[in-house]
C-alpha positions as CSV (number, residue, x, y, z in Angstrom):
1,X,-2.6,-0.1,36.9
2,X,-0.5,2.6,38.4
3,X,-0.8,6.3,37.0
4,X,1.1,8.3,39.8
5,X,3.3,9.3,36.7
6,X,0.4,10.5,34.4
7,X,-1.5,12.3,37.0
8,X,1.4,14.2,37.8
9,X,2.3,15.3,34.5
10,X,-1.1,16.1,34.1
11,X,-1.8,17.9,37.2
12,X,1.6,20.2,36.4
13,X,0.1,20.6,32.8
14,X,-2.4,22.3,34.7
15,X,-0.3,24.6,36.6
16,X,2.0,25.5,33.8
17,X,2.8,29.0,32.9
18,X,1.3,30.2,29.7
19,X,3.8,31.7,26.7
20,X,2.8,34.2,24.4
21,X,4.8,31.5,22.0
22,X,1.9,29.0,22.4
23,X,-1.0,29.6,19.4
24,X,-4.0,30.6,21.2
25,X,-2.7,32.5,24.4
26,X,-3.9,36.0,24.0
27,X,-0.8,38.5,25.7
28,X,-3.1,39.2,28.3
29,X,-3.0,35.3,29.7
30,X,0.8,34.9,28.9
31,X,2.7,34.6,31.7
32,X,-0.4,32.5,34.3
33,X,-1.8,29.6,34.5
34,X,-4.8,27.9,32.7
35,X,-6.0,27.4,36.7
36,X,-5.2,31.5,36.9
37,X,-7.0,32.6,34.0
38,X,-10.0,30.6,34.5
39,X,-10.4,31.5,38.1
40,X,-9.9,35.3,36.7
41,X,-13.1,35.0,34.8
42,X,-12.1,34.5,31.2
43,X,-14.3,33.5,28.3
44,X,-14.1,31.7,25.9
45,X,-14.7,35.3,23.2
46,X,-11.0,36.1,24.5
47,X,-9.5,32.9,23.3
48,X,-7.6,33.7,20.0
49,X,-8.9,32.0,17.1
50,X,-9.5,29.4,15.5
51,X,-9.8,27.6,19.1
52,X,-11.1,24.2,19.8
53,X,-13.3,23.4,22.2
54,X,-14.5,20.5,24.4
55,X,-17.8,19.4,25.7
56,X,-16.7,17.7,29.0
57,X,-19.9,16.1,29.6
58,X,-20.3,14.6,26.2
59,X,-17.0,12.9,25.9
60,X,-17.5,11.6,29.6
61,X,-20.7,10.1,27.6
62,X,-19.0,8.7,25.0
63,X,-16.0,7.3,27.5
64,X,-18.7,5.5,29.9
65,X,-20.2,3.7,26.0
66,X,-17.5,2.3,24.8
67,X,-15.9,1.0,28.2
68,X,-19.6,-0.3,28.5
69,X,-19.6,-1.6,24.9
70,X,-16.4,-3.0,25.4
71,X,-17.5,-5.0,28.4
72,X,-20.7,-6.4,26.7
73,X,-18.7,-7.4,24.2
74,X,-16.0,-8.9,26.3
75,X,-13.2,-6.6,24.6
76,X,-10.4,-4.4,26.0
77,X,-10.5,-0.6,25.2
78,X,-7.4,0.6,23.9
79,X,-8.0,3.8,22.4
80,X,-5.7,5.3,20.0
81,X,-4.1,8.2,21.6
82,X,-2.3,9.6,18.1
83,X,-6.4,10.9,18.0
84,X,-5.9,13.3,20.6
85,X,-2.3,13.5,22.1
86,X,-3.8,14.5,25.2
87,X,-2.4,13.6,28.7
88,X,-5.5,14.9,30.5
89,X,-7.3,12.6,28.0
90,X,-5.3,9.5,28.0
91,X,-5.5,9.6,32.5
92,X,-9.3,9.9,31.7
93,X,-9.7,6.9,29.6
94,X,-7.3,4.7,31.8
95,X,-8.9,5.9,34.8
96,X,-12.5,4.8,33.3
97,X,-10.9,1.6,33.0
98,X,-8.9,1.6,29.3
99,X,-6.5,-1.0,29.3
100,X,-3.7,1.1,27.6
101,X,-3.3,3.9,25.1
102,X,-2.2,2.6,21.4
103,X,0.1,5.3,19.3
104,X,1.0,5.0,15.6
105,X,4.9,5.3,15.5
106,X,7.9,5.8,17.9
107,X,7.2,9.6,18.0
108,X,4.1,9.2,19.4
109,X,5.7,6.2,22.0
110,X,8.1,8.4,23.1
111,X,5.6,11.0,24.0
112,X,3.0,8.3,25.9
113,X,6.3,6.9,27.6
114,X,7.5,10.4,28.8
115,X,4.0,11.5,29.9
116,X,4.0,8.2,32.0
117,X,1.1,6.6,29.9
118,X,2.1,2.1,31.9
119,X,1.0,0.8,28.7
């Protein structure tokens, strides 16, 4: 499955400058990158709240189960992306070896399609 089109919109996601218009950009990170502000030494105390946070570790846990789960039980993993609507997410799950990401309506299609989620 090619994701040329998903890594790229994730890796500019990435490299995206930050707006004071987006919820949980403090003034001092408007204006840089998420790449930037990292690399600058910012906690995670300076994030604006509320804020959500992810454990990368765990949900590379729970990815490897269920594409292990799914291949004991002789199923496809198609996870629903409405769940997250998260690019960086959706590349991770294909790239364990998803075979597509499944949306709820056309508003959520037309972001999967634009992203460049193949199926």
């Amino acid at each position: 499955m090619r994701l040329d089109a998903l890594e790229r919109t994730v890796a500019a996601e990435r490299e995206s400058v930050l707006s004071i218009r987006e919820k949980t950009v403090s003034p001092e990170w408007a204006g840089r990158t998420p790449r930037e502000i990292v690399a600058a030494g910012a906690t995670l105390a300076q994030a604006p709240t509320p804020v959500m946070t992810l454990d990368t570790r765990a949900l590379q846990h729970d990815l490897d189960e269920m594409i292990a789960w799914c291949a004991r039980a002789g199923v496809q993993f198609a996870p629903h992306g409405k769940t997250t609507m998260s690019p960086s997410m959706w590349l991770d799950q294909l790239r364990a070896g998803a075979w597509g990401i499944t949306v709820a309506n056309e508003a959520q299609l037309r972001v999967a399609i634009d992203v460049g989620v193949p199926r």
